[in-house]
C-alpha positions in Angstrom: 20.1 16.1 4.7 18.1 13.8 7.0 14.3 14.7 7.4 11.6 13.3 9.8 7.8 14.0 9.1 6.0 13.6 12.3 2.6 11.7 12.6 0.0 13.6 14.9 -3.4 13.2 15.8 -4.5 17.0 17.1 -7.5 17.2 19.1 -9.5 19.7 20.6 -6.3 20.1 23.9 -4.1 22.5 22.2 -1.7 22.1 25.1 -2.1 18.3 24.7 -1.3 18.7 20.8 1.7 20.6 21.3 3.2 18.7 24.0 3.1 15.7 21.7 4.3 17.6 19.1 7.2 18.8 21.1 7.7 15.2 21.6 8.1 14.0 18.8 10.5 16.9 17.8 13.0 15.3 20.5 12.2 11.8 19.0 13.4 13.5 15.3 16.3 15.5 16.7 17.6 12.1 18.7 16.8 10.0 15.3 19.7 12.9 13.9 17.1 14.5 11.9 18.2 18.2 10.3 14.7 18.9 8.9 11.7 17.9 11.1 8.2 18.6 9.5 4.7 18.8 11.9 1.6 18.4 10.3 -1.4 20.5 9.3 -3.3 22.3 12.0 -1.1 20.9 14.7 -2.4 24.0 17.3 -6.0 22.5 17.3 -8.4 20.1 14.9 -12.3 20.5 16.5 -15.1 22.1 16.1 -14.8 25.5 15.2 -17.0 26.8 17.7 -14.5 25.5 20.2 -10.8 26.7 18.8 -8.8 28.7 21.1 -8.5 32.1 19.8 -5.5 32.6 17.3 -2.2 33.7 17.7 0.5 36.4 15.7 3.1 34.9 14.3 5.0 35.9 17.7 2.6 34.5 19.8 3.2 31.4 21.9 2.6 28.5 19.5 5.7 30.0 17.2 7.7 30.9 20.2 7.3 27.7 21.8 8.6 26.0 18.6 11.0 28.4 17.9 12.3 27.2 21.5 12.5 23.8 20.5 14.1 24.1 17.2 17.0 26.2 19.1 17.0 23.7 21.8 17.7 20.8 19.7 19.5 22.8 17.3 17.0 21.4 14.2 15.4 23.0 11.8 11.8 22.9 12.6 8.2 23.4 10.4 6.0 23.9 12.5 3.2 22.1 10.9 -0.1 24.6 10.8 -1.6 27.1 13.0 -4.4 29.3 13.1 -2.8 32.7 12.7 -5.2 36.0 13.6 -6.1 36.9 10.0 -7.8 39.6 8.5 -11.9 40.6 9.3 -12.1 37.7 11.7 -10.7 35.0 10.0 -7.7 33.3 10.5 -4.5 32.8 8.0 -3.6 28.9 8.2 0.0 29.2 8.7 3.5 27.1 8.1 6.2 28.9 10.1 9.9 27.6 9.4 12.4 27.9 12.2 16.7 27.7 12.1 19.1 25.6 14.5 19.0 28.7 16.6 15.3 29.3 16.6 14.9 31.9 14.2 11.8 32.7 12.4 13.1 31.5 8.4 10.0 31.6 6.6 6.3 32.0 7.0 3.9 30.5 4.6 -0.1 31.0 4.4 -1.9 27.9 2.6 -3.4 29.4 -0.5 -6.0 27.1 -2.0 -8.3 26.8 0.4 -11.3 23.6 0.3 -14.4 24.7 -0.6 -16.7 21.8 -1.8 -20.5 21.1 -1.7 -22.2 17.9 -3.3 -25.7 18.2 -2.9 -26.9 15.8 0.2 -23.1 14.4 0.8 -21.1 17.5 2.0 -21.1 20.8 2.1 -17.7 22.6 3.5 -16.0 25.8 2.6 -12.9 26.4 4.1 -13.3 30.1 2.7 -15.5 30.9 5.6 -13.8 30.7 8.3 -9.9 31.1 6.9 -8.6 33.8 4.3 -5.7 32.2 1.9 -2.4 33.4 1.1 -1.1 35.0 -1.7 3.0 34.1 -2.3 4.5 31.2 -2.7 7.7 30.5 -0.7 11.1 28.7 -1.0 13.5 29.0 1.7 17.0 28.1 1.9 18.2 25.4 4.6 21.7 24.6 4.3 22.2 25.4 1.0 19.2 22.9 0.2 15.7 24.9 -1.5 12.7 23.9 0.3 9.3 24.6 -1.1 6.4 25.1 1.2 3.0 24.0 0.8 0.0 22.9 3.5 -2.6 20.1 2.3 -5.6 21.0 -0.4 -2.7 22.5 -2.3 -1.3 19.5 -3.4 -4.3 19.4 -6.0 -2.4 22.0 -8.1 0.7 21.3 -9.5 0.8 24.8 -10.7 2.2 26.1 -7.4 4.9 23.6 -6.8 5.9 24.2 -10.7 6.7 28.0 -9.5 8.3 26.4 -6.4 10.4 24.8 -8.4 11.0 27.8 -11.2 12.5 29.2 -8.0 14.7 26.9 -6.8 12.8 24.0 -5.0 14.7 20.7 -4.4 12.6 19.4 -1.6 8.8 19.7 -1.6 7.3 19.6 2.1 3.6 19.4 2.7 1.7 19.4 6.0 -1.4 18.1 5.4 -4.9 16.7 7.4 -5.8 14.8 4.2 -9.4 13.0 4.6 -9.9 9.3 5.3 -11.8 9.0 2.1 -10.0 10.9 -0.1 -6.6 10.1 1.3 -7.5 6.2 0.7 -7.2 6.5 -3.1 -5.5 10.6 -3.5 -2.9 10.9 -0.7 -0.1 8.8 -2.5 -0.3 9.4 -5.8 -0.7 12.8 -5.6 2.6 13.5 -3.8 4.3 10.3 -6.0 3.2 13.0 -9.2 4.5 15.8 -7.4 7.7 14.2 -7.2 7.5 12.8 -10.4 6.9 15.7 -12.5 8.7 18.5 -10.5 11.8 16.0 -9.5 12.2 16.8 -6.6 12.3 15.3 -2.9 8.3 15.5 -1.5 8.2 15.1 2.8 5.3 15.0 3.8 4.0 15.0 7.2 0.0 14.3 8.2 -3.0 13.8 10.9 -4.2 10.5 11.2 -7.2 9.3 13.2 -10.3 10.7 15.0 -11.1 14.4 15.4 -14.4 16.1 16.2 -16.5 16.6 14.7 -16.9 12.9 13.2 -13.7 13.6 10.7 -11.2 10.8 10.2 -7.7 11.9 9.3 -5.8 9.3 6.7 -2.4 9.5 8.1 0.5 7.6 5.8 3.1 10.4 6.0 5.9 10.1 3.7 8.9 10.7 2.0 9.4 10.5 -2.1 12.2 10.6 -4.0 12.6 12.5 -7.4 12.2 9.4 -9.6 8.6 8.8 -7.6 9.8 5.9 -5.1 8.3 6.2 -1.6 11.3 5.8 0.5 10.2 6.0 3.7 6.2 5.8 5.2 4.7 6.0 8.6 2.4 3.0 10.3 -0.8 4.2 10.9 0.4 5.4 14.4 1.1 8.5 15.6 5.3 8.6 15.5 8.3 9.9 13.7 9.5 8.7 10.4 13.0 9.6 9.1 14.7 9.4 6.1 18.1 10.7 4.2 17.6 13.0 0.9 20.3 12.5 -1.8 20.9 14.9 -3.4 23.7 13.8 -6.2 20.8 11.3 -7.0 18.2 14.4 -7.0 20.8 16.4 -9.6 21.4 12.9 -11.7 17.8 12.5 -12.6 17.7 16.1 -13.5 20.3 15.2 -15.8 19.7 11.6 -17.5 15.7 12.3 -17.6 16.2 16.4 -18.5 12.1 17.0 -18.4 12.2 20.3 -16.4 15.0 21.7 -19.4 12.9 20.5 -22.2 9.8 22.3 -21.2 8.0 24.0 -23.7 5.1 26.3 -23.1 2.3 25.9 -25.3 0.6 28.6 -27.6 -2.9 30.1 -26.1 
């Protein structure tokens, strides 16, 4: 299987974003990509005052991908979108599209980022955007792909059920933070791959976006021994690279760490 994470930097144009996204879904498809992956919040990154209302999961951001993953005959994750959510807030939403543009999977970021440090920050996600409650693993050509968006690559606890059911490829849109992403971004999804063994794609934001946010970028692709094997310039663009599955099952077999689990007493 040949993945491509694609590189964005989402602004407050939703039109603008998804014709760039769009894109660089032709740039994948002509790079012979069977797996392209957008990044978080592709719709729209701004202030929240500004966002254009959100859509159902039928609405025209997820037809409008759905088109172009039938059109290039490519499987397609759509990044993130702001989906109409319950008692005015908004899911924020992974939708996974077929060669012939059908809707595969949906998935609804769970951990959401609340933080506040005294005089430094105070943000909480929670507000504004209700999380999900099921982790998913869809099937793509015989290949188990776990889905996950961002903040919830700070728990290893999900992608250990992903993997419980199935996962062989971990994907993870993301808008990781300049600061954080500096020292985080890397070895978080290296550990993911590490201690799950398991292919990791991930696909991210980089640059500017209003309000005064700075989005780290680096999107990359990890194989199940840890090596990065492919990683985006700090550009917006497409970067591609071929999953190996024989090599996926042989560390499964020579370094058996998922087998020899053992769950300890309470």
């Amino acid at each position: 299987m040949r993945v491509a994470v694609c590189q964005l930097n989402s602004r407050t144009d939703q039109a603008a974003n998804v014709k760039v996204a769009r894109e660089l879904l032709a740039r994948a498809a002509e790079a012979g990509a069977d797996l392209a992956v957008l990044p978080e919040y592709t719709d729209y990154l701004g202030p929240g005052d500004q966002a254009p209302p959100p859509e159902p999961v039928d609405g025209p951001y997820a037809t409008g991908f759905a088109q172009a993953a039938r059109e290039h005959r490519m499987w397609v994750v759509a990044g993130s979108f702001h989906e109409a959510g319950p008692e005015g807030r908004t899911y924020n939403t992974a939708l996974v599209f077929d060669r012939t543009g059908t809707l595969a999977a949906t998935y609804r970021k769970i951990h959401l980022y609340d933080v506040e440090i005294p005089g430094r920050v105070s943000f909480h996600e929670s507000r504004s955007v209700a999380p999900g409650d099921t982790p998913v693993v869809v099937d793509v050509e015989g290949v188990r792909v776990g889905l996950s968006i961002c903040y919830d690559l700070r728990f290893p606890e999900l992608y250990r059920r992903l993997v419980d059911d199935g996962a062989q490829l971990l994907l993870v849109p993301a808008a990781f933070m300049l600061h954080t992403g500096r020292d985080h971004w890397e070895v978080l999804l290296r550990a993911r791959a590490i201690e799950n063994q398991c292919y990791v794609a991930a696909a991210a934001q980089i640059g500017d976006h209003d309000p005064g946010r700075t989005c780290y970028g680096r999107s990359m692709v990890i194989d199940p021994w840890g090596l990065v094997v492919a990683q985006a310039p700090d550009q917006i663009g497409v970067t591609v690279a071929d999953l190996d599955l024989e090599r996926l099952a042989q560390i499964r077999a020579e370094l058996p760490s998922l087998a020899n689990r053992r769950l300890a007493a309470r």
